[in-house]
SETOR-351215 format. One line per 8 residues: number of its first residue (from 1); their letters; for each residue y, z, x of N, C-alpha, C. Coordinates in Angstrom, 1 decimal. Atoms other than C-alpha are relative to their C-alpha. Last residue first. Layout:
! residues N
NUM = A = Y:Z:X:Y:Z:X:Y:Z:X | ...;
! end
This chain:
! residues 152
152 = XXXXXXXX = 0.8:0.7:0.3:-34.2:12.6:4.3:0.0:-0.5:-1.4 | 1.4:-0.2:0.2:-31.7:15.1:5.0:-0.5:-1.2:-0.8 | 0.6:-0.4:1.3:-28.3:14.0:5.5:-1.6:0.1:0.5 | 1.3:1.2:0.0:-27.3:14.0:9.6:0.0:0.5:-2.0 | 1.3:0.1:-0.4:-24.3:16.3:10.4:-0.8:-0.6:-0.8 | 0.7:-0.3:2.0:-20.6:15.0:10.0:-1.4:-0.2:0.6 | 1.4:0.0:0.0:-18.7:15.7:13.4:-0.6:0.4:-1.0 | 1.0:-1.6:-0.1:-15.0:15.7:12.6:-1.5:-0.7:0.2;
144 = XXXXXXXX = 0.9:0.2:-0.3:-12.4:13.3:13.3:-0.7:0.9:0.1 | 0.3:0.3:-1.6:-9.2:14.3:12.3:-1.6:-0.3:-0.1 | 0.5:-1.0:-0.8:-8.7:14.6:8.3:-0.2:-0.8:1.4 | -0.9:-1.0:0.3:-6.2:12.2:6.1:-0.8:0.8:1.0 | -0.3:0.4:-0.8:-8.6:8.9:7.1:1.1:1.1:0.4 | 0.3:-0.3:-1.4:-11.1:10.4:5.3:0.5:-0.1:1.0 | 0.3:-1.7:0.1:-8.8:10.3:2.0:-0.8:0.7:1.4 | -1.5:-0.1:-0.2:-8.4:6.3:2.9:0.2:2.0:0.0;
136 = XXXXXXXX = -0.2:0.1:-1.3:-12.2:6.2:3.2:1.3:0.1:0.0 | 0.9:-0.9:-0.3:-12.9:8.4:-0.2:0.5:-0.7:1.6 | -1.3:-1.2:0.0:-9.9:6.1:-1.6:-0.7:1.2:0.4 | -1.4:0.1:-0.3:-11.7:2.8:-1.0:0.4:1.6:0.5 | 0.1:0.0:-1.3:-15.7:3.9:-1.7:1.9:-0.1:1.1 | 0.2:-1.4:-0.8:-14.4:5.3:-4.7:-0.2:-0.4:1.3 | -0.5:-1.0:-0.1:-13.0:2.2:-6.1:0.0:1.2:1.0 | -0.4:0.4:-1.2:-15.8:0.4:-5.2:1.6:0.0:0.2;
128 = XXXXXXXX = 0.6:0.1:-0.7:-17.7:2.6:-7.4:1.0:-0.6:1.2 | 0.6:-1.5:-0.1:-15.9:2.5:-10.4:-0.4:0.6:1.9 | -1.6:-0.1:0.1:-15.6:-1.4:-10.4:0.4:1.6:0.3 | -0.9:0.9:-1.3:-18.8:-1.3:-9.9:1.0:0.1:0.4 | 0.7:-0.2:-0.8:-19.7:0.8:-13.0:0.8:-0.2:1.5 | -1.0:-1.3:-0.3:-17.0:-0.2:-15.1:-0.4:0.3:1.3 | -1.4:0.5:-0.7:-18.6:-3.9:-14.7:0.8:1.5:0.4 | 0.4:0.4:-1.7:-22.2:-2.2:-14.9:0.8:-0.5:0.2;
120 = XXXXXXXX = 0.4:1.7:-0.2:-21.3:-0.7:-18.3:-0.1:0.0:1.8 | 0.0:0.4:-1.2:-20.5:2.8:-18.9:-0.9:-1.0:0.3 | -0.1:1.7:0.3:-19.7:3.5:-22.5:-0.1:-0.1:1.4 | -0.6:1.0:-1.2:-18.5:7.1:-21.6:-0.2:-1.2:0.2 | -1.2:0.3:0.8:-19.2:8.8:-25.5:0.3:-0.7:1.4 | 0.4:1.3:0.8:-23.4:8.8:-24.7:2.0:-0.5:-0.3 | 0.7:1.3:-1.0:-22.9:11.4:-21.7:0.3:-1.4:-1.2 | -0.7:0.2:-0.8:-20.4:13.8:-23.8:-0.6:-1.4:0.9;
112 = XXXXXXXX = 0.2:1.5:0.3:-22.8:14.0:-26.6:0.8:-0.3:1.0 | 1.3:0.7:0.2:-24.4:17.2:-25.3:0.3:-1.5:-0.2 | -0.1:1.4:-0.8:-21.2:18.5:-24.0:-1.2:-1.0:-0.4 | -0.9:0.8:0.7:-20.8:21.9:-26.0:0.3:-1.5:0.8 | 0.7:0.9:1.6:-24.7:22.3:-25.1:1.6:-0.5:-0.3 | 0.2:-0.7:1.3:-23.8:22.3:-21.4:-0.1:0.0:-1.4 | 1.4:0.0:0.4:-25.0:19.8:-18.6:0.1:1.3:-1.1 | 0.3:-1.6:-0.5:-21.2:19.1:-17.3:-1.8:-0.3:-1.2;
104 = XXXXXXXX = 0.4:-0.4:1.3:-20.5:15.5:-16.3:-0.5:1.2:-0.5 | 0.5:-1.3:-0.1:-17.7:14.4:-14.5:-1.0:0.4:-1.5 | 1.1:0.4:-0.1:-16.9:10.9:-15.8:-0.8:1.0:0.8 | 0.7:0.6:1.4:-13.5:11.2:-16.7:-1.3:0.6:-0.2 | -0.1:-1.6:0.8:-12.4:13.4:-13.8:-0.8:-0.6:-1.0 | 1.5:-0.4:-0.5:-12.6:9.4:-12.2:-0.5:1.5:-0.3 | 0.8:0.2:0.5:-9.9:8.4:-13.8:-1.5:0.5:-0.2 | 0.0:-0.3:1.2:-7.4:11.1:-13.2:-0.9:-0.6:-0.8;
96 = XXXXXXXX = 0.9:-1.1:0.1:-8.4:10.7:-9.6:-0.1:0.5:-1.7 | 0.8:0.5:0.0:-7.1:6.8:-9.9:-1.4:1.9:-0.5 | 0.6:0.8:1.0:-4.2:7.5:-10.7:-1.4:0.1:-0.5 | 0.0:-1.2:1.3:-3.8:10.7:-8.2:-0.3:-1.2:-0.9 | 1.3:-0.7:-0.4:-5.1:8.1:-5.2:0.2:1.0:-1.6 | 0.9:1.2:0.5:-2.2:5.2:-6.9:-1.4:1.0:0.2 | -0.1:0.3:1.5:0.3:8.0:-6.5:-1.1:-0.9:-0.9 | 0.2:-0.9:0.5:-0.5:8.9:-3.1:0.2:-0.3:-1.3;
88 = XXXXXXXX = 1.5:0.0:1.0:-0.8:5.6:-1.6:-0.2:0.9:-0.6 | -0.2:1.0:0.5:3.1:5.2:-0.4:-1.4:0.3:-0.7 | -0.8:0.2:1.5:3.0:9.0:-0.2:-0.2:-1.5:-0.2 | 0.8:-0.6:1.2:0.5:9.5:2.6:0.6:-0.6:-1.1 | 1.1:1.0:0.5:2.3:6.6:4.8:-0.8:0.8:-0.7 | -0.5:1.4:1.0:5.9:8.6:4.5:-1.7:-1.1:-0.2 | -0.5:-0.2:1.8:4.1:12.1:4.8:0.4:-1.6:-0.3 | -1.2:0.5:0.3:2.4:11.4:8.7:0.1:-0.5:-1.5;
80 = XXXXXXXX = 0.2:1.0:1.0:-0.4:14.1:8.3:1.2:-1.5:0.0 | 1.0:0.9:-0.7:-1.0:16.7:10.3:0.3:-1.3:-0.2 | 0.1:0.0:-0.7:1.8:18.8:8.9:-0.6:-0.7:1.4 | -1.6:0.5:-0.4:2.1:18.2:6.1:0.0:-0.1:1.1 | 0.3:1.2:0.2:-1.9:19.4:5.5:1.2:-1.3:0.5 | 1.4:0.5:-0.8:-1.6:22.4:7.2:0.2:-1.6:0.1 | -0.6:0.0:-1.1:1.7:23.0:5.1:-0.9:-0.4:0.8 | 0.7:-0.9:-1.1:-0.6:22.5:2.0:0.8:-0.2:0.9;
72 = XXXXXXXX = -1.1:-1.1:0.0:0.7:20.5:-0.7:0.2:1.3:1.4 | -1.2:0.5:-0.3:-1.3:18.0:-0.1:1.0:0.4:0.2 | 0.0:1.1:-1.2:-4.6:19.8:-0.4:1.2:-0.3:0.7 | 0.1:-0.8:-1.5:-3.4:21.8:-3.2:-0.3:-0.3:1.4 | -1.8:-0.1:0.0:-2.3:18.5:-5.0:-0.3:1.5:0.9 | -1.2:1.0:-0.5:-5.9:17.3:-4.6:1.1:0.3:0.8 | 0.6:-0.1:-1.7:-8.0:20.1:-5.1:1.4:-0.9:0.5 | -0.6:-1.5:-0.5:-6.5:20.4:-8.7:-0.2:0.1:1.3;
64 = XXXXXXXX = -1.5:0.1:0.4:-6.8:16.6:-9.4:0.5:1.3:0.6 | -0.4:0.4:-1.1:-10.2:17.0:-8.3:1.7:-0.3:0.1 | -1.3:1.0:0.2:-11.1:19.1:-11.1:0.6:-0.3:1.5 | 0.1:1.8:0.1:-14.6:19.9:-10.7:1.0:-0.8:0.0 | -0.6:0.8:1.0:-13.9:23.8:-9.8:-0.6:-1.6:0.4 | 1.1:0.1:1.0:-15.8:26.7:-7.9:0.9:-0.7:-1.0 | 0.2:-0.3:1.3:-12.6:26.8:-5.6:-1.2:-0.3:-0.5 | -0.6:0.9:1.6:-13.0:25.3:-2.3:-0.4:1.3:-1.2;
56 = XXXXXXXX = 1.1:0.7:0.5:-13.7:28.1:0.8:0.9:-0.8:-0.8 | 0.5:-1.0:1.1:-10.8:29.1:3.0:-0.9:-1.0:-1.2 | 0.6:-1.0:-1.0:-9.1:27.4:6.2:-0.3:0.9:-0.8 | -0.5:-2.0:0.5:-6.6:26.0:3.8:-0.8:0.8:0.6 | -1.3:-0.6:0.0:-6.6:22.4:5.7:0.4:1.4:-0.5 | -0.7:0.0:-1.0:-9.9:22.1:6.6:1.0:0.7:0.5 | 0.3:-1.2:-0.9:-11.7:24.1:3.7:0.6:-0.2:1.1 | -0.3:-1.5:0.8:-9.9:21.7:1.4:-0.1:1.1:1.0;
48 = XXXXXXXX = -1.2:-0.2:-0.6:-10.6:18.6:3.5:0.7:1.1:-0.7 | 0.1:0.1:-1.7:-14.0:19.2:3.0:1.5:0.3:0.2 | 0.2:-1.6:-0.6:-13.6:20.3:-1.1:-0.3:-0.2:1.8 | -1.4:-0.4:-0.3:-11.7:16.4:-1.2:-0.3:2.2:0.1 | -1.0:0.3:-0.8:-14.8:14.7:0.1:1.2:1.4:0.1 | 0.5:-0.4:-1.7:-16.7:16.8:-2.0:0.8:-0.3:1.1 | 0.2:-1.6:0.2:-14.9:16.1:-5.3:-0.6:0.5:1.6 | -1.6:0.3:0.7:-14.6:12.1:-5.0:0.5:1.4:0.8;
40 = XXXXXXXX = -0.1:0.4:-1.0:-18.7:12.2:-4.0:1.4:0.4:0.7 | -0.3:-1.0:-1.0:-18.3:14.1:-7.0:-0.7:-0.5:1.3 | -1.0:-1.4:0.3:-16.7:11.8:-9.2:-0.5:1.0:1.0 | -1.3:0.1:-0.7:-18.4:8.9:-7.9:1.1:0.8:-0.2 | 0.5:-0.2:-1.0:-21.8:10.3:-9.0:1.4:-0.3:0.8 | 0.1:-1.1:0.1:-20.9:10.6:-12.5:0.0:0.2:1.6 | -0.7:-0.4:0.3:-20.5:6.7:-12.4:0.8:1.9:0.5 | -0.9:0.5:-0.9:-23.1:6.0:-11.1:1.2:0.6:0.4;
32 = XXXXXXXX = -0.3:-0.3:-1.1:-24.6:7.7:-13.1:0.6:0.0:1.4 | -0.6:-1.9:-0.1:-23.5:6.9:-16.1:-0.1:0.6:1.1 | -1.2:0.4:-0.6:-24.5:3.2:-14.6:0.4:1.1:-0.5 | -0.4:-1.1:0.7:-28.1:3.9:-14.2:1.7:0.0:-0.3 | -0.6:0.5:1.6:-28.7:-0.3:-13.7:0.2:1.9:-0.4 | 0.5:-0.1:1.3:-31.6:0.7:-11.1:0.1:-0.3:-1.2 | 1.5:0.8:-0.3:-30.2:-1.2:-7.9:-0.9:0.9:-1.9 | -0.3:1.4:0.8:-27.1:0.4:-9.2:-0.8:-0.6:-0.3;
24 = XXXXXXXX = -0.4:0.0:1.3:-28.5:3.9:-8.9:0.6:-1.6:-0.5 | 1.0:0.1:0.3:-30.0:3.0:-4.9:0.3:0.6:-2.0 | 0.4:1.5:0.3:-26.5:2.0:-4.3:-1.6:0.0:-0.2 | 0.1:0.7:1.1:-25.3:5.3:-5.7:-0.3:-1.6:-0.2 | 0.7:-0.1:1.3:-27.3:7.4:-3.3:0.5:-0.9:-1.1 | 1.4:0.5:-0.3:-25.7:6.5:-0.7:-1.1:-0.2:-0.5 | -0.3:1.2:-0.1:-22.3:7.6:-2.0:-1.2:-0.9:0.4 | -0.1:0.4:1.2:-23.6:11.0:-2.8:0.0:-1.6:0.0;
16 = XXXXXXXX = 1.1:0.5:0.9:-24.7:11.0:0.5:-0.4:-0.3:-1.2 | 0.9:1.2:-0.9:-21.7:10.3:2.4:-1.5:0.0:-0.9 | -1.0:0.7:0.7:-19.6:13.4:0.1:-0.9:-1.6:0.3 | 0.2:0.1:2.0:-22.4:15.8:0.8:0.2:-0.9:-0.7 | 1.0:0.7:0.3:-22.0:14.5:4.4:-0.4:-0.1:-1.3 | 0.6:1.1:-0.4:-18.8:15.5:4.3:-0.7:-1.1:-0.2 | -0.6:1.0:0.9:-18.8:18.2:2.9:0.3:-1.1:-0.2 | 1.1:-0.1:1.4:-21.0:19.4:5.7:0.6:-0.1:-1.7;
8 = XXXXXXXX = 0.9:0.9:0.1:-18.4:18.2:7.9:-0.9:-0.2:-1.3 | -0.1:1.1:0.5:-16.1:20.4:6.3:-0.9:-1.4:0.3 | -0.2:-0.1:1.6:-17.7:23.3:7.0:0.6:-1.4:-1.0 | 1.3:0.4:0.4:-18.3:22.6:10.6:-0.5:-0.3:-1.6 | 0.1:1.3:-0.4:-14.6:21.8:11.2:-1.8:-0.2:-0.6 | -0.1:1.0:0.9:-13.9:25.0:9.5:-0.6:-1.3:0.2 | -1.0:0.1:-0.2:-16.4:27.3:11.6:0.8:-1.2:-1.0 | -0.5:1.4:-0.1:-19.6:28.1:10.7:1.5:0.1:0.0;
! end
């Protein structure tokens, strides 16, 4: 696979997470929800990762760290006109700081980690329609790639 293919397929990762969390609202899971817009968050930004560094994403959750490699990237500078990245760049790291939050890891030193996020169906939403925002503003950072089909 080539980059462009590679990132598609993060891409779509990133597209079906999101697809998935209107069939979690419709349930009221709102941790998940939640959880779910972190790595929709995280995908997206490992696509444009492999774009612009032309080398796999790290085996990391922290999007904050993807992020600023991302941006920092000559690739990335490059492509990119810098004065309209920066006016939203501060408000996209804000917001990535939140959304780290709600990363959930499935190890025993985390067990109560689910029950301590208080996630309500305002956060939820609110959460949510966030991510849809800065996941299409973050898409609008890469060229047009061909994102193949999710599986059923």
């Amino acid at each position: 696979m080539n980059r462009a293919e590679k990132c598609g397929y993060w891409l779509m990762l990133s597209d079906y997470d999101l697809g998935t969390i209107d069939a979690l609202i419709k349930g009221e899971r709102w941790v998940y929800v939640a959880y779910l817009c972190q790595q929709a968050v995280e995908r997206q930004l490992k696509g444009m990762y492999v774009y612009y560094l032309e080398t796999e994403p790290p085996k990391t959750h922290n999007v904050n760290f993807l992020f600023s490699k991302i941006t920092g990237s000559e690739a990335f500078r490059a492509a990119n006109d810098i004065s309209r990245f920066d006016e939203r760049k501060n408000d996209c790291e804000d917001f990535l700081m939140d959304v780290m939050f709600y990363y959930m890891s499935d190890y025993p030193f985390s067990y109560k980690n689910i029950t301590a996020r208080f996630v309500d169906s305002r956060l939820a939403n609110e959460l949510y329609q966030k991510t849809l925002l800065f996941v299409a503003w973050l898409r609008s950072l890469v060229p047009k790639i061909e994102i193949p089909d999710a599986p059923a």
